[in-house]
N, C-alpha and C positions, 0 to 999 in steps of 0.2 A: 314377740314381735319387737318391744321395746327395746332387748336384748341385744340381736338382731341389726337393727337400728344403731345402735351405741359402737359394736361391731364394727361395723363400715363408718362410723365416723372417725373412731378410733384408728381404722387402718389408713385412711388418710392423711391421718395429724403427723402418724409416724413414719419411719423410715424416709427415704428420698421416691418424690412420685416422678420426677425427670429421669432419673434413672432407669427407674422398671419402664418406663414410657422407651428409653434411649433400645435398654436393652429388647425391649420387645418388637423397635423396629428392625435392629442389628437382624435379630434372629429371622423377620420375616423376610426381610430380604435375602440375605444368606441362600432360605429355604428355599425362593423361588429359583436362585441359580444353578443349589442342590440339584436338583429333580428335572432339570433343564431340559436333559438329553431325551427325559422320556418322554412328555410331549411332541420334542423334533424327530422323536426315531421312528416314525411311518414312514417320513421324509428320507432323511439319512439310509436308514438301514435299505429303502429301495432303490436309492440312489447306489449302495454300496453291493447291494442282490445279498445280503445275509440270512442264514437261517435263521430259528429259532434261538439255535444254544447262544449261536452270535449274537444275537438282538437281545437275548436274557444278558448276557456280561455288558453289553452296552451301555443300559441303563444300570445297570450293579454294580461298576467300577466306581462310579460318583461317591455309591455307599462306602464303597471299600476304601476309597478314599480318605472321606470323614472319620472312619476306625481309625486309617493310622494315623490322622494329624489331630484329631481329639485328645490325646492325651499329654500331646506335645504342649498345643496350645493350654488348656488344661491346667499345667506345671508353670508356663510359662505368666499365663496370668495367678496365680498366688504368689509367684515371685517377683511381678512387675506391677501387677495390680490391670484388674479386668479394662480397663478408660484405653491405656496403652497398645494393651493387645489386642484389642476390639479395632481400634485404627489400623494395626498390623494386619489383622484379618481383611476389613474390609479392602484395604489396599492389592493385597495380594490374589483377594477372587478376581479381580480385575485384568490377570494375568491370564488365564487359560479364555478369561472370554474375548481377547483381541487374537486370541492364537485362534480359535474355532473363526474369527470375520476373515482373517485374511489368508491363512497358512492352512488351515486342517481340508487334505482333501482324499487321504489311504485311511482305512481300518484302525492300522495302529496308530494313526494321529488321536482320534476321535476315541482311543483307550487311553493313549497318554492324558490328552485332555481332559477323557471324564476324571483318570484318579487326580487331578488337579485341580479340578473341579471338587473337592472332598475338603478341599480348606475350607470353603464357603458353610460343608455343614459340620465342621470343626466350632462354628458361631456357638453352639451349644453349648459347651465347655467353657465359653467365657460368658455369653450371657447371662444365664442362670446362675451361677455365683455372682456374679456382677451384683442382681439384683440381690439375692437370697442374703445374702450379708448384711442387708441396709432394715433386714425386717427380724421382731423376734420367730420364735418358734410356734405361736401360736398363729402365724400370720404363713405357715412355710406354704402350705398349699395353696392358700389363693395366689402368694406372690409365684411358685411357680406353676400354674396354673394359666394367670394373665402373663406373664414371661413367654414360657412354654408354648401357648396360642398363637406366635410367631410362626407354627409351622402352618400356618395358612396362608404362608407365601406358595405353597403348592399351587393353590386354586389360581394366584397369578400365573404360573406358567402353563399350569393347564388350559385355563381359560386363554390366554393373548398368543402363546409361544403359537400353537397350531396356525392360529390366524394370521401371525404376523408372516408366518413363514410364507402361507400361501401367497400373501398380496407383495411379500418384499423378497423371498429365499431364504432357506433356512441359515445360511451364514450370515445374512446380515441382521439377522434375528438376535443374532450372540453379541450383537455390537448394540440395538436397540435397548439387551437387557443389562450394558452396565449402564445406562444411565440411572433407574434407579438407584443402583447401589451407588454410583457418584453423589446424589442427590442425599440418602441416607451418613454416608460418611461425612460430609458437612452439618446434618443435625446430630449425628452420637458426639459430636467434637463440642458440639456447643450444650447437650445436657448431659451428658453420661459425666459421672462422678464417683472415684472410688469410694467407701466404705471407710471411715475413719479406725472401725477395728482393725488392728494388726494383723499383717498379711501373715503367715506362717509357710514360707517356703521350705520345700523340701527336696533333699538331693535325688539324683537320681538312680544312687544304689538304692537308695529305700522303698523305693517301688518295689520292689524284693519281699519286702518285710508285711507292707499294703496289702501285695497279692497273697499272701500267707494266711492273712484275713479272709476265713471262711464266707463271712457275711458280706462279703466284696465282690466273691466270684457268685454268689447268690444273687445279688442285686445284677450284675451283669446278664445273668442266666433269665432273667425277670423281665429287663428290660429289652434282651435281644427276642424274645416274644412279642412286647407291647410296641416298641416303636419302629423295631425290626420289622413285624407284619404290616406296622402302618406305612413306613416311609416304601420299604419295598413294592406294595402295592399302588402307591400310589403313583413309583415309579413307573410299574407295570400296567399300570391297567389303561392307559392309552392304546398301547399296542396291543392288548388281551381283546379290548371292543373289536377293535380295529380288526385285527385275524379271525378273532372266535367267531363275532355279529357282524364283517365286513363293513362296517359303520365308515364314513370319510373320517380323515385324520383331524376335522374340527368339530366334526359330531361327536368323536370318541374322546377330544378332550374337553366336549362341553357336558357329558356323562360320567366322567372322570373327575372334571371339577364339581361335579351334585354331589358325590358318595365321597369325595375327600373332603369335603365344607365339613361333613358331619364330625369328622375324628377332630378336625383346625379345631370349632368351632364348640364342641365338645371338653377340650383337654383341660379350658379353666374348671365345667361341672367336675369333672373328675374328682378335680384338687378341689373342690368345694365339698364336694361327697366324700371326698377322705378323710377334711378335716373335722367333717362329722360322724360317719362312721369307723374310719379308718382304712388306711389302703392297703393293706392285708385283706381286712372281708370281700372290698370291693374286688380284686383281684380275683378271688375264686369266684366268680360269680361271672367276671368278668372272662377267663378264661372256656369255661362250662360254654359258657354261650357263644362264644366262636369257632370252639371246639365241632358246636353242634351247625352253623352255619356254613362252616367250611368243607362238613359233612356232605350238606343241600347241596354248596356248588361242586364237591365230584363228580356232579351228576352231568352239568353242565347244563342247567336247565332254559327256558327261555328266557329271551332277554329280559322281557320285563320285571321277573323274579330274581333273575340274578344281578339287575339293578339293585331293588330293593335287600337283597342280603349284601351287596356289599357296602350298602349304606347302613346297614347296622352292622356290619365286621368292622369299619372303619370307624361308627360312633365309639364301638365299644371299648378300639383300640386306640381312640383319641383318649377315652377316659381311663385306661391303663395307663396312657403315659403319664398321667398327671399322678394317680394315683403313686407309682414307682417314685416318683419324684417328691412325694410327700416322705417316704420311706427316708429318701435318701440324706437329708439334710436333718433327719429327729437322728438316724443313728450315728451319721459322719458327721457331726458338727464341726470338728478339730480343723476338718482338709477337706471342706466341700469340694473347691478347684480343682483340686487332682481327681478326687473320685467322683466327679462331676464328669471329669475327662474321658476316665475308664470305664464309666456304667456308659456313658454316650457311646466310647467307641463299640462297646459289644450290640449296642445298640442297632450302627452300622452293620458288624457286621454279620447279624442278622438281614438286616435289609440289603446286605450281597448276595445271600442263599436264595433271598426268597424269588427276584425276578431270574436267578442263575436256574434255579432247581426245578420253576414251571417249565422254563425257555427246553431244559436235558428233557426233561418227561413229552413237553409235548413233539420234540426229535424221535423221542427212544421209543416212546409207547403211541404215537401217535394222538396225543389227547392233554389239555390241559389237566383235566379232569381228574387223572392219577395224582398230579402235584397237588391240585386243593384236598385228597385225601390223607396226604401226606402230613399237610401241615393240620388237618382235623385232628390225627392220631395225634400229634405234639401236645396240641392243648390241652387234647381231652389227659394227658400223663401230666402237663404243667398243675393242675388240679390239684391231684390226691401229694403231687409233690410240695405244693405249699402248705397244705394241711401240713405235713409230716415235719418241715421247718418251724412252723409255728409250734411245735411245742420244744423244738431248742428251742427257738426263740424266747418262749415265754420265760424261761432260767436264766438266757442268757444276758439278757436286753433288761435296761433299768426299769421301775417300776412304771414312771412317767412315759417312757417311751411306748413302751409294751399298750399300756392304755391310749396313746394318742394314735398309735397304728394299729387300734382292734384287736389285736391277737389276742385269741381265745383263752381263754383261763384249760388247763389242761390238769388233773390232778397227781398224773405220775407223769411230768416232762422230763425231759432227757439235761441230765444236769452237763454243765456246761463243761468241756476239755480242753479249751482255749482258753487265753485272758478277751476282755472286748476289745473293742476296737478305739473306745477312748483309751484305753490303756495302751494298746499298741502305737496311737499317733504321738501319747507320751511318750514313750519308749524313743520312737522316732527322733520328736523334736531334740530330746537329749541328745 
């Protein structure tokens, strides 16, 4: 307890608290404009007469979005430093949301805008380095944890965006929500603060040499599971109530905002639980168990129960994120920024598949219910595939590391046929 105690004093004394404060509100806001479209597309999409598959890409363009400016921004903060490009961000989400109050009124308006809409969850890629650099490594999980927690700006648009729409229209809704983020970019300018460590930019052929990095596309693979399944659904499931349980469009996003609190509100335990058991163990456990939830909702069962499993699909995948992102800063020390970038963007585009893939099934097979089996099967393989990494892992990965993210002691591991990845960002810098 004493321990414990000393812990949480200690992590306050250190690193900068304005910053992770700065960057955790960048990210929430961000996140509420992320996820925009999917609370207004009851609205929208009736207004527009879309089908399913349409209304799945609707809300999935946002994600796809954030994939491809993730890595941008990403790059661009380890070469300008996170303070800069956090201001460049916020400015620029401010863009597609005066284009949806006055201009967007066809289909491919409202695609354009949502992939423009994907800078705002680009925010990822620079907050979380932002912060993670101002702390050691025995502090990575809680700081991205509280960081990370930013994505409970969902539950703002879940929560206001339906409502607003009803009492003002869903366009003037788009205009109501930058003022938040105006009001945020005046506080990150006043405490966000770069990290006095040296920034370590890197060119852009050596992205080449990154993805070459085994342990790169694993981590990507990882997280387009954990935050993929989370952001995607939370995209989604306004409209999932809404069709599946004919629920109004500010019922379904006051049901939407209960089972997406859990994963926000969740992601610090994650990073809590990882820095003490490790997110590796946590991971398999955590995958198993969505695996098996996601199973329950193929069935499509009644609402009251398909409430409560997707508030534990959602806790479980708010504690994945945290956990992945424990992984990520003990193995990537060299180049958080960039692989901050690129584990984000697979992250997205995960979370493009997932409202794309229900939206084609419930077209093709007539039923949501084939999609949630779909992504049951994923899990329940995401499983026995981390086991099987973790004994590279165990060869591959330093001794310190290997013990700070759980992986299993293995007595014939698979000995290593790459160099690591601190040796590759050596490589690199040279």
């Amino acid at each position: 307890m004493e321990r414990t105690e000393m812990q949480t004093q200690s992590f306050w004394k250190v690193g900068h608290w304005p910053t992770l404060m700065a960057a955790f509100l960048y990210f929430d806001v961000s996140f509420m404009v992320w996820v925009l479209l999917g609370p207004l597309a009851p609205a929208i999409t009736q207004h527009l007469h879309m089908n399913a598959t349409q209304k799945g890409l609707l809300v999935a363009l946002p994600l796809l979005g954030g994939a491809f400016f993730r890595p941008i921004l990403g790059a661009l903060c380890d070469r300008f430093g996170g303070r800069r490009i956090g201001l460049l961000g916020l400015t620029l989400t401010l863009v597609p949301l005066f284009w949806g109050w006055r201009y967007a009124a066809q289909p491919w308006h409202f695609y354009a805008l949502g992939f423009l809409l994907g800078i705002a969850g680009a925010s990822f890629a620079v907050a979380l380095p932002l912060a993670s650099k101002w702390y050691p490594s025995e502090y990575q999980g809680r700081v991205m944890g509280i960081a990370g927690a930013g994505n409970s700006g969902t539950l703002l648009a879940t929560l206001f965006a339906p409502r607003l729409a009803k009492h003002f229209g869903w366009a003037n809704t788009f205009v109501l929500a930058a003022l938040p983020v105006l009001c945020v970019l005046v506080l990150f300018a006043l405490l966000a603060k770069d990290s006095p460590t040296p920034r370590k930019a890197i060119a852009w052929k050596e992205y080449k040499k990154i993805l070459s990095e085994p342990d790169t596309l694993w981590m990507c693979l990882l997280y387009s599971l954990t935050f993929g399944g989370f952001v995607g659904l939370a995209s989604f499931l306004t409209l999932f109530f809404h069709d599946q349980y004919h629920l109004s469009a500010v019922r379904a996003g006051d049901f939407t905002t209960l089972v997406v609190f859990a994963g926000s509100y969740l992601r610090p335990v994650g990073g809590w639980l990882s820095d003490k058991l490790g997110g590796y163990r946590l991971l398999i456990g955590i995958f198993l168990s969505v695996g098996i939830c996601m199973g329950v909702m193929g069935r499509l069962p009644a609402f009251p129960l398909a409430t409560a499993l997707l508030f534990v699909v959602m806790s479980l995948l708010g504690m994945g994120n945290g956990a992945v992102f424990q992984l990520v800063p003990l193995r990537f020390p060299a180049i958080v920024g960039v692989i901050t970038g690129l584990v984000g963007a697979a992250g997205g585009i995960g979370g493009f598949f997932l409202p794309s893939t229900l939206g084609m099934f419930k077209d093709r097979a007539g039923s949501y219910g084939a999609g949630f089996d779909f992504y049951a099967v994923l899990f329940f393989l995401a499983a026995p595939l981390l086991l099987e990494l973790g004994r590279k892992w165990h060869a591959s990965w330093r001794e310190e590391v290997v013990a700070q993210a759980g992986i299993f002691s293995y007595r014939n591991p698979v000995e290593r046929e790459r160099p690591s990845f601190a040796e590759t960002a050596e490589a690199v810098a040279e």
